[in-house]
N, C-alpha and C positions, 0 to 999 in steps of 0.2 A: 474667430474659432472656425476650423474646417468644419465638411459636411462629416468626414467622421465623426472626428474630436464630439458632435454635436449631437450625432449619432451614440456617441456612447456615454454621453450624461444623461439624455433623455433615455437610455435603457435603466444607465443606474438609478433614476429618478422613479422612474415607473413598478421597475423591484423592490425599490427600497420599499413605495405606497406599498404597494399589493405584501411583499411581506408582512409588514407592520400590522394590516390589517387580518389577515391570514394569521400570524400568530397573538392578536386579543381574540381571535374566534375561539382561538385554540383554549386559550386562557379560559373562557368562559365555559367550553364545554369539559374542559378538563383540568381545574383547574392546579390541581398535585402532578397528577400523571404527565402532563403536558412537559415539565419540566424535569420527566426523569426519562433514561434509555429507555424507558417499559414503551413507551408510546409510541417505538416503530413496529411494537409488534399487534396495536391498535389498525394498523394499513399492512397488508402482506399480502402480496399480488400471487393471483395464481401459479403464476412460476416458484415463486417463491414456498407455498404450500405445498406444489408437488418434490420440490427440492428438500425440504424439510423430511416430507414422508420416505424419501429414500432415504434419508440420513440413518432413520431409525429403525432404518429394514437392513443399514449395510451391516451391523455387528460391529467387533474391533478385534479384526486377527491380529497376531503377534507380527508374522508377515518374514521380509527376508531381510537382514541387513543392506543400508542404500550407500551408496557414492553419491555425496554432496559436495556441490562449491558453492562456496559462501564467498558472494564478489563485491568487494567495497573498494568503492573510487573514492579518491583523497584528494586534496593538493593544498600543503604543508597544512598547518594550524596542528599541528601533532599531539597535541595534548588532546587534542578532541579524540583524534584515531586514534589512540592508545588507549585511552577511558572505554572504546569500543572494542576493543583490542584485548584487554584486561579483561571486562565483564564475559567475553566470548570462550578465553581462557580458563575460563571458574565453567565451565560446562560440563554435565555430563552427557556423552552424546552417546551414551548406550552403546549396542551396537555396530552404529555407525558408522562410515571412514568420513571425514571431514578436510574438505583442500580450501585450504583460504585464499582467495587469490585477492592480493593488492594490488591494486589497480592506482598508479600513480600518475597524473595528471598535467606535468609541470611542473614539478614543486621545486623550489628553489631555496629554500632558506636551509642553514646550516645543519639547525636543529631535527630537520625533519632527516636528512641524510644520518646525521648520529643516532636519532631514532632508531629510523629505521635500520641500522649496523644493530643497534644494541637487540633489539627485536628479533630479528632474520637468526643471530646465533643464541637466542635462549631456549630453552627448554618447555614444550607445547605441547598441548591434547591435538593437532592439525597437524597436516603437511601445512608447507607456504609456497606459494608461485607469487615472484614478484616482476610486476610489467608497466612499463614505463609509455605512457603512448602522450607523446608532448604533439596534441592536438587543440584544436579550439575547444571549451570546453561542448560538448556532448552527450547529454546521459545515457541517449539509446546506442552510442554509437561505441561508449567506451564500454557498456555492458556486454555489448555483442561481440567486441572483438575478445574480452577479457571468454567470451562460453568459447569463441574459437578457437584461439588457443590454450582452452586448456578440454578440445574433445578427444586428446588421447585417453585421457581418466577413462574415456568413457563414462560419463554420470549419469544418476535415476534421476538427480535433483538440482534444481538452479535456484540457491537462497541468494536473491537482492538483498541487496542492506548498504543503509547510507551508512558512512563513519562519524555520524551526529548522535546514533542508537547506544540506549546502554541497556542490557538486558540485566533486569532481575532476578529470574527464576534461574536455577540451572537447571534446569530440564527442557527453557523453553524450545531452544533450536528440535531438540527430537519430539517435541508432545506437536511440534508444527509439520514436521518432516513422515511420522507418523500418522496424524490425520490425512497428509495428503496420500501417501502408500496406500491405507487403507479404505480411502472415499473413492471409486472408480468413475465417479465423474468429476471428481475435485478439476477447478481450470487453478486461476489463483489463489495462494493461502494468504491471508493476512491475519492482524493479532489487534491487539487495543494496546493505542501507542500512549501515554503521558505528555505532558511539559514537568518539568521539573520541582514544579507545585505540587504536581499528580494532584493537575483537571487535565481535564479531555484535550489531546490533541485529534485524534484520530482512533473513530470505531468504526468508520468504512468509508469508500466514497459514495457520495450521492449521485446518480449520473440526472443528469437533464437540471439539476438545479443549479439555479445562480448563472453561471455561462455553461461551461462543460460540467462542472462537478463541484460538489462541498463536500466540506466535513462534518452532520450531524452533532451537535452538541461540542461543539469547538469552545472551547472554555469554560464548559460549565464541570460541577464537581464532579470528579467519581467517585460512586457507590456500587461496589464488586457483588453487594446481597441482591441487587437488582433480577428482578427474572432473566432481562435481557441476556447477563453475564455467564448463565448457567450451560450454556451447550451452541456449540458453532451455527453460526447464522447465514444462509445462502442472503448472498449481498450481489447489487450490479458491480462493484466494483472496490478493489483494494488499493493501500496504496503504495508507489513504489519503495517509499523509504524502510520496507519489510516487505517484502511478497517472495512466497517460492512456489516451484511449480515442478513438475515432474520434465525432465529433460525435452521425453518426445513431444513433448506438445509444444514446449517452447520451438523448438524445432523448426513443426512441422507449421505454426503458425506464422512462421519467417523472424520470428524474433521480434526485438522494439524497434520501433517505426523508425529511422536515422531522419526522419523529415522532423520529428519533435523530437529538438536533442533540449530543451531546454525547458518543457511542461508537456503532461496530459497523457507520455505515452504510456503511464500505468494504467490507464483508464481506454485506452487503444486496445492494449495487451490486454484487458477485459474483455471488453467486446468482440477481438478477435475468437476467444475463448469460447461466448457466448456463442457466435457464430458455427462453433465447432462442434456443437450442441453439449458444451460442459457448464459447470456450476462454478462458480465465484464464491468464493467462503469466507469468513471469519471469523478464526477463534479466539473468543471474548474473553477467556478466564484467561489468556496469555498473555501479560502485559510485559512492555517496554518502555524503557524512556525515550523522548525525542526531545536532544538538545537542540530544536528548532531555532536555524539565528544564528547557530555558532558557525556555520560553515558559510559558505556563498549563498544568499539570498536567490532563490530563483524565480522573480514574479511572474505571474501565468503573461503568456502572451497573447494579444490579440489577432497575429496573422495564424500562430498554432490554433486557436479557437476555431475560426475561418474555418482552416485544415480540417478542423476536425469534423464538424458540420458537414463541410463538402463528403468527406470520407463517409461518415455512416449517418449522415441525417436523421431520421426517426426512431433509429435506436438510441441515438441520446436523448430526444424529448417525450419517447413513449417508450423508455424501457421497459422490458417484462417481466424485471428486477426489481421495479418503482411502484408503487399502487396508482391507477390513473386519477385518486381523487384528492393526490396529494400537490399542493403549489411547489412548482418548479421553482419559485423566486425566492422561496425562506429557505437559506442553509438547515435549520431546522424542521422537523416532523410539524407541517398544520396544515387542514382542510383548505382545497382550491377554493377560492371566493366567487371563479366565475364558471 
């Protein structure tokens, strides 16, 4: 075994204790609450209160209609993108102007070219831009080229969205596009994603836990009566598989990092945010599905970790988005034990 290799079973090992033990602490102080969303609002870091109290000061004006693109990279598996494609189509986007832009990756199989023929000339609530960038795959890098070519739009708003997503509500795209118009420090917006169970994929990221980041209550059930679920949550961080954001900041922040084309840089495009002195949001009562699995597997990497560390060091392990008395080693909400 190498000195890494060595190096990252004694971390896994070491997390694993300290979690374990960190959530029977939890068990025993809490023992209901512990095991529902309610218990991250038990730890909320003064950033986190002071973000809150703005929320409730901003109102909710009607505001102006926006220019959005809504950018989904593919590469073939078509029935997935279509299922994404479908639920996006059943929208009502108020309103809105909405430009879908395909972002297509490589795709080589038949069906996905007949697909997408049948697609391109049917009848749709969107414009369509479709752009073909046969690169290695990339996430930050096919994102970025997909906002540049399409800044003649001119856009207020840049909605990420994987083509794994199936949206429920029709309202969700504008009640998400809406919150961000009208929150003047909104950085990114995120929602509360499913598995196809509807348990918990994602209700925000965690930063500083695990290596860069977790998912909070990753498989366990959803309960939408929860307090948690009732009103947007300043979070450190969302994730990329839904997040939008108002155009100029994406902008002006340089975009997603082309150094992590393959994890973390929704969590980058966080803290970038943060740095700009805006707020990270999540709105809970907006659910989506995440057909997590059906598309390319993307395992977090350890030299992007590395990167990431190098890049912002202490704001991943002392975010100001994070309570400092909560264990960075449990994906889950429990008390540091040291």
């Amino acid at each position: 075994m190498s000195v890494r290799n060595y190096e990252k079973t004694a971390f896994r090992i070491k997390a694993k204790l300290s979690s374990l033990v960190s959530e029977f602490v939890m068990f025993l102080r809490a023992p209901r609450r512990g095991r529902t969303a309610d218990v991250h609002l038990l730890w909320q870091s003064e950033a986190q209160l002071k973000a809150s109290l703005s929320l409730m000061n901003s109102g909710c004006n009607p505001g102006a209609a926006q220019k959005v693109i809504i950018i989904i990279p593919f590469r073939d598996q078509w029935e997935v993108t279509l299922r994404c494609l479908q639920s996006l189509d059943k929208q009502d986007f108020q309103n809105h102007r909405v430009v879908l832009a395909l972002v297509d990756n490589g795709s080589v199989e038949q069906a996905t070219a007949q697909g997408l023929e049948n697609f391109m000339h049917a009848s749709h609530r969107f414009d369509i831009r479709l752009f073909r960038y046969d690169i290695p795959f990339n996430f930050s890098r096919l994102n970025n080229w997909a906002v540049r070519d399409c800044r003649d739009i001119e856009p207020d708003v840049i909605f990420l969205c994987n083509n794994d997503i199936e949206f429920l509500e029709n309202d969700a795209v504008a009640r998400l596009v809406n919150f961000s118009r009208n929150q003047p420090n909104a950085g990114a917006v995120g929602c509360t994603l499913l598995y196809p169970n509807r348990r918990v994929q994602h209700l925000f990221v965690y930063v500083g836990s695990k290596i860069v980041g977790s998912h909070p209550h990753k498989g366990r059930r959803f309960k939408p009566k929860e307090v948690w679920y009732q009103k947007p949550r300043p979070v450190s961080a969302v994730t990329g598989a839904i997040t939008l954001m108002r155009y100029q900041i994406f902008k002006d922040s340089g975009g997603l990092d082309e150094n992590l084309g393959n994890s973390y840089q929704d969590v980058d495009l966080c803290l970038k945010f943060q740095d700009m002195g805006l707020v990270n949001w999540v709105v809970p009562n907006v659910i989506a599905l995440h057909h997590e699995g059906k598309t390319r597997g993307r395992k977090p990497s350890w030299d992007e970790a590395e990167y990431m560390f190098q890049k912002w060091g202490s704001q991943i392990s002392q975010n100001a988005f994070v309570h400092p008395k909560l264990n960075r080693c449990c994906e889950h909400f429990a008390p540091s034990i040291f």
